[in-house]
Backbone as XML, in Angstrom:
<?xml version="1.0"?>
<chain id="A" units="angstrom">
  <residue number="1" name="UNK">
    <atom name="N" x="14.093" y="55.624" z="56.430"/>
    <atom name="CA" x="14.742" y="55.013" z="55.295"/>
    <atom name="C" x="13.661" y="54.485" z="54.348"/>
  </residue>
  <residue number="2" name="UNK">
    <atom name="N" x="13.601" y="54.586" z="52.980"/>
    <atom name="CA" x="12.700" y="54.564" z="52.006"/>
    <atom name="C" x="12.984" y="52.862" z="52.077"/>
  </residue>
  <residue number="3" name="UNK">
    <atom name="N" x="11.600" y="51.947" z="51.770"/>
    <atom name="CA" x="11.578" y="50.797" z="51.743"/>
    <atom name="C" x="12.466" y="50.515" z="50.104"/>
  </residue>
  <residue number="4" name="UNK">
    <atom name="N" x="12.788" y="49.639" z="49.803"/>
    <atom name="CA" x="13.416" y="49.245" z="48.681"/>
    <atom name="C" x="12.812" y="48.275" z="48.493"/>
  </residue>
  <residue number="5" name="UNK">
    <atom name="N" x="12.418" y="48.253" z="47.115"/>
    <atom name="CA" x="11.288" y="46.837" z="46.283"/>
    <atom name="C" x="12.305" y="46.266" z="45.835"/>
  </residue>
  <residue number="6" name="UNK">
    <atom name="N" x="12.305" y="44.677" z="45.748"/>
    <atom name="CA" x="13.073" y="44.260" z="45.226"/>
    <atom name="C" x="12.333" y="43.603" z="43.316"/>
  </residue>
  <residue number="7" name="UNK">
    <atom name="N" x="13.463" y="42.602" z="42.975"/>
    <atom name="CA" x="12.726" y="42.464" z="41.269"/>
    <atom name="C" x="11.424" y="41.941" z="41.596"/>
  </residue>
  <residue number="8" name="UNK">
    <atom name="N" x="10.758" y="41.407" z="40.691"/>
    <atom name="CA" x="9.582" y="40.650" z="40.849"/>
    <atom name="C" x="10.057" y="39.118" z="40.416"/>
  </residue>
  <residue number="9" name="UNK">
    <atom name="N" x="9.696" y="37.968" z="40.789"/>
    <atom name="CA" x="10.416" y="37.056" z="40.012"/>
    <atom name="C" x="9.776" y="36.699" z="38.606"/>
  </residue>
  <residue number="10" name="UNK">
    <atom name="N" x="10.887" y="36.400" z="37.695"/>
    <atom name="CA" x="10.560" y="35.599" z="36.385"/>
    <atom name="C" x="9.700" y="34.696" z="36.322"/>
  </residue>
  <residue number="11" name="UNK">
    <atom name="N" x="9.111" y="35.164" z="35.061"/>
    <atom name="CA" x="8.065" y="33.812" z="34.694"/>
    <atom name="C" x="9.058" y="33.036" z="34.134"/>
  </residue>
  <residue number="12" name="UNK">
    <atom name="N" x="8.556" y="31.453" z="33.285"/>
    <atom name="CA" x="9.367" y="31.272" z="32.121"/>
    <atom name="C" x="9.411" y="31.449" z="30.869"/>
  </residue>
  <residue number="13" name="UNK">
    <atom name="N" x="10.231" y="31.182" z="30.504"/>
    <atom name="CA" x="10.398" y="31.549" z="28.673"/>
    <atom name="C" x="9.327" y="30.747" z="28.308"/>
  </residue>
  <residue number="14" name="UNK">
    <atom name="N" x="8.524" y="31.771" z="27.731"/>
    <atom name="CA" x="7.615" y="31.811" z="26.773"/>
    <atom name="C" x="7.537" y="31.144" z="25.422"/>
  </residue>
  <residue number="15" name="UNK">
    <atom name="N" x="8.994" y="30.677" z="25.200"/>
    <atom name="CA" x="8.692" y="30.105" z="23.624"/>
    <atom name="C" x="9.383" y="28.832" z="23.952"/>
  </residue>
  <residue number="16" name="UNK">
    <atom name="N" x="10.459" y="29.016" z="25.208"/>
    <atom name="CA" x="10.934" y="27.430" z="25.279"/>
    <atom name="C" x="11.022" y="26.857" z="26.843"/>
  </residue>
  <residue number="17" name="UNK">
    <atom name="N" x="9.850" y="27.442" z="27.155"/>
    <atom name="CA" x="9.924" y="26.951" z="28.935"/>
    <atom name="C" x="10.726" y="26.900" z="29.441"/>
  </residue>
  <residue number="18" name="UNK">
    <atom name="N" x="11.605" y="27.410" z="29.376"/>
    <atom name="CA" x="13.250" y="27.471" z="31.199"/>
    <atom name="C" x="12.836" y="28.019" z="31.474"/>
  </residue>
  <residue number="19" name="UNK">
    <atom name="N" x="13.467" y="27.510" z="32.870"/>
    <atom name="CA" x="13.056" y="28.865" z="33.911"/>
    <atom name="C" x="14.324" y="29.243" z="34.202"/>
  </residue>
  <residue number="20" name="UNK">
    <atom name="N" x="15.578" y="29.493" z="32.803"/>
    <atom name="CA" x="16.941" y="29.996" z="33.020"/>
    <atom name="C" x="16.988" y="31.256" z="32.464"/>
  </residue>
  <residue number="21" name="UNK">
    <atom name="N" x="16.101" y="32.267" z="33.182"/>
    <atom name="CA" x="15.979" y="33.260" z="32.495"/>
    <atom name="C" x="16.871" y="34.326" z="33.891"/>
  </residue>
  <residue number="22" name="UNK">
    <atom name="N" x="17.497" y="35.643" z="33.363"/>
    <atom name="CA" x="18.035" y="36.266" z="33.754"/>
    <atom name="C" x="17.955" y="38.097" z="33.265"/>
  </residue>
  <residue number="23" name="UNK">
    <atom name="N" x="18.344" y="39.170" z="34.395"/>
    <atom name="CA" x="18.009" y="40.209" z="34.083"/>
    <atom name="C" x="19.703" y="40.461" z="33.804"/>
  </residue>
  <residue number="24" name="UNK">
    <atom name="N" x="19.848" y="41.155" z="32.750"/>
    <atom name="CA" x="21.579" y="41.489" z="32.217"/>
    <atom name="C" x="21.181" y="43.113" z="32.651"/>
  </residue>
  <residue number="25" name="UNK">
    <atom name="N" x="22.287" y="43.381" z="32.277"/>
    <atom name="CA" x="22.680" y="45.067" z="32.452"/>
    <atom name="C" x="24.153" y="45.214" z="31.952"/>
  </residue>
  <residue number="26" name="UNK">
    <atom name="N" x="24.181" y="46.933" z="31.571"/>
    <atom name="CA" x="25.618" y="47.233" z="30.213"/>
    <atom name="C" x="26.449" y="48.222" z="31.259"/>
  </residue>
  <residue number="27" name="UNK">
    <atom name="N" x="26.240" y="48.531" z="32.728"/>
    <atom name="CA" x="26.469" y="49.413" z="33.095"/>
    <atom name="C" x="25.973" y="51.010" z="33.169"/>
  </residue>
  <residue number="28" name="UNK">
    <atom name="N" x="24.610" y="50.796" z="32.847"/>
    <atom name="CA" x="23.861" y="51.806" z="32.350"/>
    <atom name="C" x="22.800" y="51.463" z="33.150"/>
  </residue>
  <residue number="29" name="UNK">
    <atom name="N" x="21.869" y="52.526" z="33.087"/>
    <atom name="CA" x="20.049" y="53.030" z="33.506"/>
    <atom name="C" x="19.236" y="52.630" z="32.315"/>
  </residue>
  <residue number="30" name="UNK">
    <atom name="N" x="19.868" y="50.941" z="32.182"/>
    <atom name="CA" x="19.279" y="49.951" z="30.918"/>
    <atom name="C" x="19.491" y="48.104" z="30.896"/>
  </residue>
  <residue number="31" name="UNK">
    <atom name="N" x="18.229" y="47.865" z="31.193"/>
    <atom name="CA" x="18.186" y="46.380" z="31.524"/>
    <atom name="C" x="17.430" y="45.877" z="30.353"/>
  </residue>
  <residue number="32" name="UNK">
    <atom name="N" x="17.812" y="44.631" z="30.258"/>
    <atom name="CA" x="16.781" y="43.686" z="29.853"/>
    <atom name="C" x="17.193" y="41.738" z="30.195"/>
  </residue>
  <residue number="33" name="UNK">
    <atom name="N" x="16.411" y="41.190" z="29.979"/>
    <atom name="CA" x="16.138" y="39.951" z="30.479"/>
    <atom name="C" x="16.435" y="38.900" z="29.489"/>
  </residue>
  <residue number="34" name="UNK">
    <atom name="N" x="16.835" y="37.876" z="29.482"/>
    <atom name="CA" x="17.337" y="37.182" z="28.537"/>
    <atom name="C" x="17.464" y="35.582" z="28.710"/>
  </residue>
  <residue number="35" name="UNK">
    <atom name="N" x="16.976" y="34.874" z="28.068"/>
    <atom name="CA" x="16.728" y="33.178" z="28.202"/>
    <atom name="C" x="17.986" y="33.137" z="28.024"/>
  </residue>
  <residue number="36" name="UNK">
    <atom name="N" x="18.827" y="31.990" z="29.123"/>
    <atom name="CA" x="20.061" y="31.071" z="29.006"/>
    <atom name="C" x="19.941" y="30.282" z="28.400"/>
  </residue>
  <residue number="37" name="UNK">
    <atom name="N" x="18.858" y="29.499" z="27.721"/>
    <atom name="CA" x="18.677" y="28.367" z="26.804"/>
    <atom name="C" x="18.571" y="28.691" z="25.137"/>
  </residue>
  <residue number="38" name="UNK">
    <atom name="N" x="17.201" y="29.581" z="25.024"/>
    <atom name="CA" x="17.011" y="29.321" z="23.709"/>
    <atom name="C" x="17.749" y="31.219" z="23.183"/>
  </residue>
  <residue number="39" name="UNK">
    <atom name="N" x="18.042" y="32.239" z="24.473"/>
    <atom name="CA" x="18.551" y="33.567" z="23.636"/>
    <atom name="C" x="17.118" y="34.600" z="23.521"/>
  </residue>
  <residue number="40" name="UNK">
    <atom name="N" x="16.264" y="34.239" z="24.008"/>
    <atom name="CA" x="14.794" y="35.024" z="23.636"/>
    <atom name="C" x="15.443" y="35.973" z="24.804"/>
  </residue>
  <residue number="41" name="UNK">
    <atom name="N" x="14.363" y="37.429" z="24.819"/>
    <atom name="CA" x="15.112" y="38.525" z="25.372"/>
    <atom name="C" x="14.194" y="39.534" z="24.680"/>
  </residue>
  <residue number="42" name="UNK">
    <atom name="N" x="14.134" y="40.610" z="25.953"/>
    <atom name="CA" x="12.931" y="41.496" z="25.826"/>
    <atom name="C" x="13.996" y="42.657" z="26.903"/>
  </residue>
  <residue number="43" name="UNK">
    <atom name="N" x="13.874" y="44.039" z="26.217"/>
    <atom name="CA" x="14.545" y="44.822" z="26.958"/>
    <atom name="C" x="13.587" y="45.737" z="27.860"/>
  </residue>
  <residue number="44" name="UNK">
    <atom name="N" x="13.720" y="46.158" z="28.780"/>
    <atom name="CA" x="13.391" y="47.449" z="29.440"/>
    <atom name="C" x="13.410" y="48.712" z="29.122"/>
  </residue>
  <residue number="45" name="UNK">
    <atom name="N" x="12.886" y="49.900" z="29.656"/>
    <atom name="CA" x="13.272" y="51.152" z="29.292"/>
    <atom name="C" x="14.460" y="51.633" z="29.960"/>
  </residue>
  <residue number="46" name="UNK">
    <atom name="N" x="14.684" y="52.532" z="29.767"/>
    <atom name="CA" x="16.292" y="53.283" z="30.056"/>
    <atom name="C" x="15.899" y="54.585" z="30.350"/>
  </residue>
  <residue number="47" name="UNK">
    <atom name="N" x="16.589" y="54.805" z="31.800"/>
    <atom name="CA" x="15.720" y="55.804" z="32.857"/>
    <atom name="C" x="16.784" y="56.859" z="32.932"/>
  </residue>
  <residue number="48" name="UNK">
    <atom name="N" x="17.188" y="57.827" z="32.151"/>
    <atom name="CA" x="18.330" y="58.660" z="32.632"/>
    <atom name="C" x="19.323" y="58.381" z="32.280"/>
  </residue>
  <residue number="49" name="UNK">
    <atom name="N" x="20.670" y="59.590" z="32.953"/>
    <atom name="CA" x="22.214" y="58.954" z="32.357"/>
    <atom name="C" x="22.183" y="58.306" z="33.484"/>
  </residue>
  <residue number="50" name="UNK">
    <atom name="N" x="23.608" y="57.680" z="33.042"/>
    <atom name="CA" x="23.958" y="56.556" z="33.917"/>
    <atom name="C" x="24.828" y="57.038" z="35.063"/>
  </residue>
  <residue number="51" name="UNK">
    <atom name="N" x="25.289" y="56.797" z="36.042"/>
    <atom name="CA" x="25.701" y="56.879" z="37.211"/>
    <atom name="C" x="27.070" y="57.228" z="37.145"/>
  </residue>
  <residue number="52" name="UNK">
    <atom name="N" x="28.262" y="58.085" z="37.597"/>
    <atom name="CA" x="29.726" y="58.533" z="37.302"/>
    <atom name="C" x="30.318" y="56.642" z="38.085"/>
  </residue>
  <residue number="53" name="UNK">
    <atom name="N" x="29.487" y="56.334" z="39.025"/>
    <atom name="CA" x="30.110" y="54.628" z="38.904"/>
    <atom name="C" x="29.741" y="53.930" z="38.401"/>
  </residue>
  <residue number="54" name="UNK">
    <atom name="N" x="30.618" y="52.948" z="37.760"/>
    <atom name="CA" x="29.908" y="51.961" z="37.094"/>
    <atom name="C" x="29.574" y="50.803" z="37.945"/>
  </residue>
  <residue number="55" name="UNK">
    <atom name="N" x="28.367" y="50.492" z="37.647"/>
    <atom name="CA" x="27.154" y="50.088" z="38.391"/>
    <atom name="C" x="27.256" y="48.616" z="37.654"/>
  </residue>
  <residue number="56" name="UNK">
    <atom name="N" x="27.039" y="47.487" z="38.264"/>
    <atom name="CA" x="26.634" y="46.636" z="37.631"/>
    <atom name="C" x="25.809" y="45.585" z="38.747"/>
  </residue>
  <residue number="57" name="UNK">
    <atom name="N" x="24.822" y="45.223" z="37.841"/>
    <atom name="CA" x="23.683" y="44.202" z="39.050"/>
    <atom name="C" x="23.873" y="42.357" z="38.362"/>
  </residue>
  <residue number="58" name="UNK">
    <atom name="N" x="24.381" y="41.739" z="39.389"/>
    <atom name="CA" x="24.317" y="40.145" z="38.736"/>
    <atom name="C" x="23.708" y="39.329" z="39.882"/>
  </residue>
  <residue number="59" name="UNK">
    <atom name="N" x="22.190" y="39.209" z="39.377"/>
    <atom name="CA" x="21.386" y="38.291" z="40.508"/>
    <atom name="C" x="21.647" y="36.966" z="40.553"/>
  </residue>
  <residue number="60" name="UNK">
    <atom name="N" x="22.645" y="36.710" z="39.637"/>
    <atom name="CA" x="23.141" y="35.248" z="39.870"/>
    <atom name="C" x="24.469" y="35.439" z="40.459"/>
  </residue>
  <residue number="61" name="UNK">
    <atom name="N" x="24.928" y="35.962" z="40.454"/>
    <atom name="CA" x="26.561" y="35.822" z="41.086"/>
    <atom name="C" x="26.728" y="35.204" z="42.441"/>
  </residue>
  <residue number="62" name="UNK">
    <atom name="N" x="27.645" y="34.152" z="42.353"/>
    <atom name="CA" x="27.882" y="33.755" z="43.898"/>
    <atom name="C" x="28.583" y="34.586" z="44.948"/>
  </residue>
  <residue number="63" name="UNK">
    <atom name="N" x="28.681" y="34.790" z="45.764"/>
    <atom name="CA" x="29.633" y="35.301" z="46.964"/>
    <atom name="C" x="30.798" y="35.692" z="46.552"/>
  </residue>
  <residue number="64" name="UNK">
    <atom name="N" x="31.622" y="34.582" z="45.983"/>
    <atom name="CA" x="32.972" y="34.621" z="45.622"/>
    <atom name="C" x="32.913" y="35.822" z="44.379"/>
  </residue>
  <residue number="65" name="UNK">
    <atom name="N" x="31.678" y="35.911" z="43.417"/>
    <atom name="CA" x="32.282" y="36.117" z="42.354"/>
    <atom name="C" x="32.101" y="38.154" z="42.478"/>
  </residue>
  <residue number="66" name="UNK">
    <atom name="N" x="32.935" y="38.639" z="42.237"/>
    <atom name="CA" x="33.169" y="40.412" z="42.528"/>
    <atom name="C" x="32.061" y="41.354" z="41.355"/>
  </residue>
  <residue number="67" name="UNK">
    <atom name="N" x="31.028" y="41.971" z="42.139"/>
    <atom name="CA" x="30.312" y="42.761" z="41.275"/>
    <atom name="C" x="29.890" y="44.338" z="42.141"/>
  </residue>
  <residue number="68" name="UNK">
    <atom name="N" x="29.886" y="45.261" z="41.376"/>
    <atom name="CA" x="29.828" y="46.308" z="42.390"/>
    <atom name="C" x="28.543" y="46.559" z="43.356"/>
  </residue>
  <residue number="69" name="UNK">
    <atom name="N" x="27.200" y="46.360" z="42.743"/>
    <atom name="CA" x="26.594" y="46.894" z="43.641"/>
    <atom name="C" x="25.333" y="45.572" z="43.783"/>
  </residue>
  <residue number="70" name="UNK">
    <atom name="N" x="24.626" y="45.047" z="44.857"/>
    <atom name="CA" x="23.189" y="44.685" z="45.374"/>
    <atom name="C" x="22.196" y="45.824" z="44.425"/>
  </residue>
  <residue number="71" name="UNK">
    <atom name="N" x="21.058" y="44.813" z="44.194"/>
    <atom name="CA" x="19.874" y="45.420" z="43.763"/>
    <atom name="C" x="19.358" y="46.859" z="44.706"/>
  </residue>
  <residue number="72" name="UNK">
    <atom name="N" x="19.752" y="46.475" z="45.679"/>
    <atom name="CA" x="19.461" y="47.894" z="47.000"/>
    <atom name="C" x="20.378" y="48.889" z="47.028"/>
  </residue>
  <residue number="73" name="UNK">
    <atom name="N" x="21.865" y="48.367" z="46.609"/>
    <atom name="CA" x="22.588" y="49.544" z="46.581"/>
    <atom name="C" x="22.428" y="50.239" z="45.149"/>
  </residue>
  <residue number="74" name="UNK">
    <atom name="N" x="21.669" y="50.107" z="43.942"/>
    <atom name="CA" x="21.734" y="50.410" z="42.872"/>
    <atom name="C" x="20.654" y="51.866" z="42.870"/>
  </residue>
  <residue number="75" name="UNK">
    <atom name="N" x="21.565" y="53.243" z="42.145"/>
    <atom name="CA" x="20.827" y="54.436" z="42.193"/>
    <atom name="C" x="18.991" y="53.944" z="41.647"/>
  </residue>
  <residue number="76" name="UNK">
    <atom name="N" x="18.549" y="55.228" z="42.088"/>
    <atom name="CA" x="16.607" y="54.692" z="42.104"/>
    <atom name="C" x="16.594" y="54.807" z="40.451"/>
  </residue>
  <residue number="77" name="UNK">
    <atom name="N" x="17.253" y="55.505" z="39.390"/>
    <atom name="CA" x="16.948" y="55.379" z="38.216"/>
    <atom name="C" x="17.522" y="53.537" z="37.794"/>
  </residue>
  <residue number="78" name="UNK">
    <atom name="N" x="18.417" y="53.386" z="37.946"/>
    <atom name="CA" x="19.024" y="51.730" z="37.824"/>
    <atom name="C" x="17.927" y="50.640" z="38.331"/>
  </residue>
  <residue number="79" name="UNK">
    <atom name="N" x="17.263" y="50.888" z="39.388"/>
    <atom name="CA" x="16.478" y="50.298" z="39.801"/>
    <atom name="C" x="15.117" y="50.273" z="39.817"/>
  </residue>
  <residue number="80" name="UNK">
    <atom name="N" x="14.208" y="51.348" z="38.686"/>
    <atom name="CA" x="13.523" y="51.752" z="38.220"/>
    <atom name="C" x="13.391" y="51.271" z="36.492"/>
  </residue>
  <residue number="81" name="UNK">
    <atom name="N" x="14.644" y="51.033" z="35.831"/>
    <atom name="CA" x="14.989" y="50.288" z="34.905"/>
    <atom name="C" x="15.152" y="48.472" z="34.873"/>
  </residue>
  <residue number="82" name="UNK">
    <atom name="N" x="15.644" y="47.896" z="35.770"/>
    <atom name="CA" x="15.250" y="46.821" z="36.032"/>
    <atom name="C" x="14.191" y="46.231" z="36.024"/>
  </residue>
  <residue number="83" name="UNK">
    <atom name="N" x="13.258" y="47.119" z="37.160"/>
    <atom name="CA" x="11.879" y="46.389" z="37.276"/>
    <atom name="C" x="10.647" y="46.341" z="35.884"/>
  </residue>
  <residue number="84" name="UNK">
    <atom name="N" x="11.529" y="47.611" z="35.352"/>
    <atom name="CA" x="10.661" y="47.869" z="33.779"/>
    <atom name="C" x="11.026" y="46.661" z="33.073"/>
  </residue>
  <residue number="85" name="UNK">
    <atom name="N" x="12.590" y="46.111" z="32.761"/>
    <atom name="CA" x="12.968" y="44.780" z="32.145"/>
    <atom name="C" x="12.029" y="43.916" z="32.893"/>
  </residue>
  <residue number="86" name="UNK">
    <atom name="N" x="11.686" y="43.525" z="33.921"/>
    <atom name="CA" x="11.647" y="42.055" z="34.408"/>
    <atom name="C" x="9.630" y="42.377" z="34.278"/>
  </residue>
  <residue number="87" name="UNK">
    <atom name="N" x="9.571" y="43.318" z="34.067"/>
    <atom name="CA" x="7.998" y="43.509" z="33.968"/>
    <atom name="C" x="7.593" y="43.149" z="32.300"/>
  </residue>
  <residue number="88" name="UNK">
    <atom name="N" x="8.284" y="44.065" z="31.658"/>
    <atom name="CA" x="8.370" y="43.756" z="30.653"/>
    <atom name="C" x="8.671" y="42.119" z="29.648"/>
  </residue>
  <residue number="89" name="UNK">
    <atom name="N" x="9.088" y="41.327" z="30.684"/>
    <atom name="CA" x="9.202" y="40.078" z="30.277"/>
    <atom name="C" x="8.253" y="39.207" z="30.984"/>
  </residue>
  <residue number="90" name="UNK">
    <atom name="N" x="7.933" y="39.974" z="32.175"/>
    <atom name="CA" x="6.640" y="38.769" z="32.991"/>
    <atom name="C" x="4.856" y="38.913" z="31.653"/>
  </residue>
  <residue number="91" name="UNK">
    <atom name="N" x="5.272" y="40.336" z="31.266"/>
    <atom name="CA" x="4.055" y="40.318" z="30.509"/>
    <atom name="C" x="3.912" y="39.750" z="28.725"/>
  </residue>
  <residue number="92" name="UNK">
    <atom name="N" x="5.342" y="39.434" z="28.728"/>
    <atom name="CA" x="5.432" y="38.711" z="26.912"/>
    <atom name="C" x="4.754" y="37.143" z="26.837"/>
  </residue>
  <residue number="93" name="UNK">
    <atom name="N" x="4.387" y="37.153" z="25.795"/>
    <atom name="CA" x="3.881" y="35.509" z="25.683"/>
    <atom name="C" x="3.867" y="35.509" z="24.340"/>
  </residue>
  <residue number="94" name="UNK">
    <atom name="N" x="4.048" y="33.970" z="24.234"/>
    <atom name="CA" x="4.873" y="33.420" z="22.807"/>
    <atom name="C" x="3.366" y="34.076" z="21.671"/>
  </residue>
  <residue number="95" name="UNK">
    <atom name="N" x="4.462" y="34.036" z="20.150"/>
    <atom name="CA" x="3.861" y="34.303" z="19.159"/>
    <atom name="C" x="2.880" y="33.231" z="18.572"/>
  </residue>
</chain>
């Protein structure tokens, strides 16, 4: 069984220090990352079509709350797109 990487964790926002930052997704092989405070947000690349299921990843969701798939169950293009978002935001720094 192929090891599965998981995200890398977030730095913080760069222009307004939270560390309420989060990786979104549209249902697509397309992420990007986005401050809960001030809205700053840096997207990822987009790896392919998207999957005949719709796929959705919420690393905040509690137990209770219904989302289809774990970062591990997500196809290798979905999860190849993620890590590009969350890379892509570990390497931004303010203007």
């Amino acid at each position: 069984m192929p090891r599965v990487t998981q995200l890398p964790a977030l730095l913080p926002c760069p222009f307004c220090g939270s560390e309420s930052v989060a990786p979104t997704n549209t249902h697509t092989p397309y992420f990007s990352v986005e401050c809960e405070d001030c809205g700053a947000e840096v997207s990822g690349q987009s790896f392919g079509k998207h999957s005949e299921r719709k796929w959705h990843y919420d690393p905040e969701a509690r137990p209770s709350d219904k989302f289809d798939a774990t970062y591990a169950e997500l196809p290798a293009n979905y999860r190849k797109a993620a890590r590009s978002a969350c890379d892509a935001w570990n390497r931004r720094s303010a203007p």
